[in-house]
C-alpha positions in Angstrom: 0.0 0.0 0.0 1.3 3.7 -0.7 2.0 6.1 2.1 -0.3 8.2 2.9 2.2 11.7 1.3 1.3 9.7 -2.2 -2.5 9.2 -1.5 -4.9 12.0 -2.7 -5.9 13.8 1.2 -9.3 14.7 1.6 -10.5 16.2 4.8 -14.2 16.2 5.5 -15.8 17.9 8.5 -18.6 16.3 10.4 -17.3 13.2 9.2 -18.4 10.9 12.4 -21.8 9.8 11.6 -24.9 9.9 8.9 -23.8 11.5 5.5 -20.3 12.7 6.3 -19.1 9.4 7.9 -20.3 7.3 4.6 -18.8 9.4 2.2 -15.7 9.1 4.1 -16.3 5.0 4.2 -16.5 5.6 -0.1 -13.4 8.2 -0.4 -11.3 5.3 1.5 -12.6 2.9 -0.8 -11.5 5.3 -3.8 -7.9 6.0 -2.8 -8.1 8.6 -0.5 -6.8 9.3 3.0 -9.2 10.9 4.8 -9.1 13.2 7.2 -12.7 12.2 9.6 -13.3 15.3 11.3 -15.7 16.2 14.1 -16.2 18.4 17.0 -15.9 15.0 19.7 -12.7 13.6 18.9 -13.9 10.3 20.8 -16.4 9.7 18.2 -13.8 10.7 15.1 -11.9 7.7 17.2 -14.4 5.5 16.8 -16.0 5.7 13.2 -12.3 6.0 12.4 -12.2 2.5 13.6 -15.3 1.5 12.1 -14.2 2.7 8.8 -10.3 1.6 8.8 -9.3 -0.6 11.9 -5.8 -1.2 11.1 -5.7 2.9 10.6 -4.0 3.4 7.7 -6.1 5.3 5.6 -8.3 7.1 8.1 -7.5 9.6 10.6 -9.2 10.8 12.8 -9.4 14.7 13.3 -10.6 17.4 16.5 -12.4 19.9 14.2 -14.9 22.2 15.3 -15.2 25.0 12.8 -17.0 27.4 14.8 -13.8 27.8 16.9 -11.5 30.0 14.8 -8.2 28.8 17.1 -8.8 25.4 16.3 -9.2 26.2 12.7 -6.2 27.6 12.4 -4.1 25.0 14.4 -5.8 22.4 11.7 -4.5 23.7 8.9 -0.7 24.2 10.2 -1.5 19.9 11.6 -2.7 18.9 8.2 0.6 21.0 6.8 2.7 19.0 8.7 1.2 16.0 8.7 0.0 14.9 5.1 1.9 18.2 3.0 -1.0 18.5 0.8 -4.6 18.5 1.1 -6.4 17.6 -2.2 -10.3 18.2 -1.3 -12.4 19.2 1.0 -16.0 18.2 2.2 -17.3 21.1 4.2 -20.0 18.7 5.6 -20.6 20.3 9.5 -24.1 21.5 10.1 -26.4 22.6 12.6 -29.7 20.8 12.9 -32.6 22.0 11.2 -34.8 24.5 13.6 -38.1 22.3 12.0 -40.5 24.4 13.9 -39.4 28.3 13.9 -40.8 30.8 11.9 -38.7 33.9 10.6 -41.2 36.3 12.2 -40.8 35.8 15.0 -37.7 33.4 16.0 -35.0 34.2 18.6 -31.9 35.6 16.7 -29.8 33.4 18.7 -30.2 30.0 17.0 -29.7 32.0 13.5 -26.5 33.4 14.9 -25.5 30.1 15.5 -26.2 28.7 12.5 -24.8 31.1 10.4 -21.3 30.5 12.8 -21.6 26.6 12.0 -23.0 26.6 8.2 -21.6 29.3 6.6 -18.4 30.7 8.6 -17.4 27.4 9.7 -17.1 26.3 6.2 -15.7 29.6 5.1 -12.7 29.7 7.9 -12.1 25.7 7.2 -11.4 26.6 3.3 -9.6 29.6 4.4 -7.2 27.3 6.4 -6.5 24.9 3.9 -6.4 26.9 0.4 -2.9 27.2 0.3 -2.7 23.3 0.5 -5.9 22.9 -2.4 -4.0 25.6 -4.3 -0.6 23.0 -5.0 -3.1 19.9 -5.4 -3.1 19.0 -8.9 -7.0 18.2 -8.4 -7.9 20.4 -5.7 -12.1 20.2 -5.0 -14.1 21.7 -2.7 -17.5 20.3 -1.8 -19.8 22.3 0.3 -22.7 20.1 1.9 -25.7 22.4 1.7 -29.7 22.3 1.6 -32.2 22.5 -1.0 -33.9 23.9 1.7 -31.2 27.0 1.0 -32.5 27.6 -2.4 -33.9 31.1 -3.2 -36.1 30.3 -5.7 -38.0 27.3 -3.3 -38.0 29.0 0.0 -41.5 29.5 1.4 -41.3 30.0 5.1 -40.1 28.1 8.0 -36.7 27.1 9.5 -35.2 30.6 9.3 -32.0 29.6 10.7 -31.4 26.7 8.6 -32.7 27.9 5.9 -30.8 31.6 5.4 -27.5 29.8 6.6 -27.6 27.4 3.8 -28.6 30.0 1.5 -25.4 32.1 2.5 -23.3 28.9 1.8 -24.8 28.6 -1.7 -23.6 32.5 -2.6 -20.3 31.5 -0.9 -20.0 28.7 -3.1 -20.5 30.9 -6.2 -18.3 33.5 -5.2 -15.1 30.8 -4.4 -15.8 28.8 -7.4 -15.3 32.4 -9.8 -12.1 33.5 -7.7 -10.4 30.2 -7.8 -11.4 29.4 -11.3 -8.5 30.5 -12.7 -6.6 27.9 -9.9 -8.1 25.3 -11.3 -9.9 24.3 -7.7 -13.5 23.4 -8.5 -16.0 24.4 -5.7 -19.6 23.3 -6.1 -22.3 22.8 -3.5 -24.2 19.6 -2.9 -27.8 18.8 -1.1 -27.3 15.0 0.0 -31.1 15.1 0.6 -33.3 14.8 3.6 -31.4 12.1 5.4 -33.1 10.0 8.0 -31.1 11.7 11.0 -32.0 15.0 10.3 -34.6 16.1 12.1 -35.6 12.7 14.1 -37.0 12.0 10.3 -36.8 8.1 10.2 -38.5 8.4 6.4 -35.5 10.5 4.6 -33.4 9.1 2.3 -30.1 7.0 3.9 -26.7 8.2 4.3 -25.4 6.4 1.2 -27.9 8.0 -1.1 -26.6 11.1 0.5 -23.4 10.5 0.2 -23.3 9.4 -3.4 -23.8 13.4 -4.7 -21.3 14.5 -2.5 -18.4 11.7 -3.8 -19.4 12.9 -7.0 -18.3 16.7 -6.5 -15.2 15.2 -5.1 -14.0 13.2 -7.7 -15.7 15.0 -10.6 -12.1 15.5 -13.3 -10.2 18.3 -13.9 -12.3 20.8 -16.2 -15.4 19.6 -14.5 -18.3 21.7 -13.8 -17.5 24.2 -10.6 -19.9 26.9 -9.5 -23.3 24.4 -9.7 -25.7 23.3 -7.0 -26.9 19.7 -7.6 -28.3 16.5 -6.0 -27.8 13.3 -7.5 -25.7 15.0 -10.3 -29.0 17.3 -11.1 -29.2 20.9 -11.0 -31.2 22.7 -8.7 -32.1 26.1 -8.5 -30.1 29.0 -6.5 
């Protein structure tokens, strides 16, 4: 097997359970050594285990991307550690506030959200850019919402919904500036999963997971800039 400085790195927050911790189980299964990150480094531990006993390909990762100290000490660890980072799966997210209504909601829990959803992912690629920017197939994959998209929003989950929304124009915006890089950044909704929300009818992390892998392993002079699920646009 080839070290892990001559495997493609990905490093995918949120990575210890639903969505995030199957398409790290598919990205091993690809090539990749993965970096399984999540706020609990006990639980990283374990589905690091789960995914990779003898621990050669997985490793697991203290991220929490609402702390900006942390943030930065991650990408200087990932520097030393691997020397390159190749994608990124900002997949961290708060859960959906299922009953609030914009008019009247506390601000708090859309502060929060908006810390987690949109800055989190924004100070994660911040950290790691200058690593994507030597990869010779740098990706970034943003894990949003169709429940972020302008032109379907109708009411309800203010929090949720306006913080996924901001990570869609975020997307747009990183995917014209780093064009010209060649790092393709494109947002992905995995679908309504079965943990979101208590919601034992959504869809299952693999089904999930499968649009994300996609945006990760997409070629060079692939699409960048899009919003899709299941390799189907939807609307901003």
């Amino acid at each position: 097997m080839p070290g892990r400085s001559e495997l493609p790195v990905v490093v995918v927050t949120g990575g210890s359970r639903g969505v995030g911790l199957e398409v790290c189980r598919r990205l091993v299964n690809l090539g990749f050594a993965v970096v399984l990150g999540s706020r609990d480094l006990r639980r990283a531990e374990i589905a690091a285990k789960e995914i990779d006993p003898d621990g050669e390909r997985v490793t697991p990762c203290h991220i929490e991307v609402d702390n900006s100290v942390n943030i930065d000490a991650l990408g200087e660890w990932v520097k030393e550690r691997f020397g390159r980072v190749d994608a990124l799966v900002n997949n961290a997210s708060t859960a959906p506030d299922l009953w609030a209504m914009g008019g009247n909601t506390d601000l708090s829990p859309v502060a929060e959200a908006l810390d987690i959803n949109l800055f989190g992912a924004w100070r994660v690629t911040q950290a790691l850019l200058p690593l994507l920017r030597s990869s010779p197939r740098p990706r970034i994959v943003n894990v949003s919402s169709e429940g972020g998209s302008i032109a379907r929003i109708s009411g309800g989950r203010p929090a949720y919904a306006v913080s996924k929304a901001a990570l869609n124009a975020l997307t747009r915006m990183l995917a014209a500036e780093l064009y010209r890089d060649g790092v393709l950044v494109n947002a992905v909704c995995p679908g309504w999963t079965a943990q979101e929300g208590g919601n034992a009818g959504g869809r299952t992390p693999a089904q999930g997971a499968a649009s994300v892998v996609w945006a990760v392993t997409i070629p060079n002079g692939g699409p960048t800039g899009t919003f899709t699920r299941d390799g189907r646009e939807l609307p901003w």
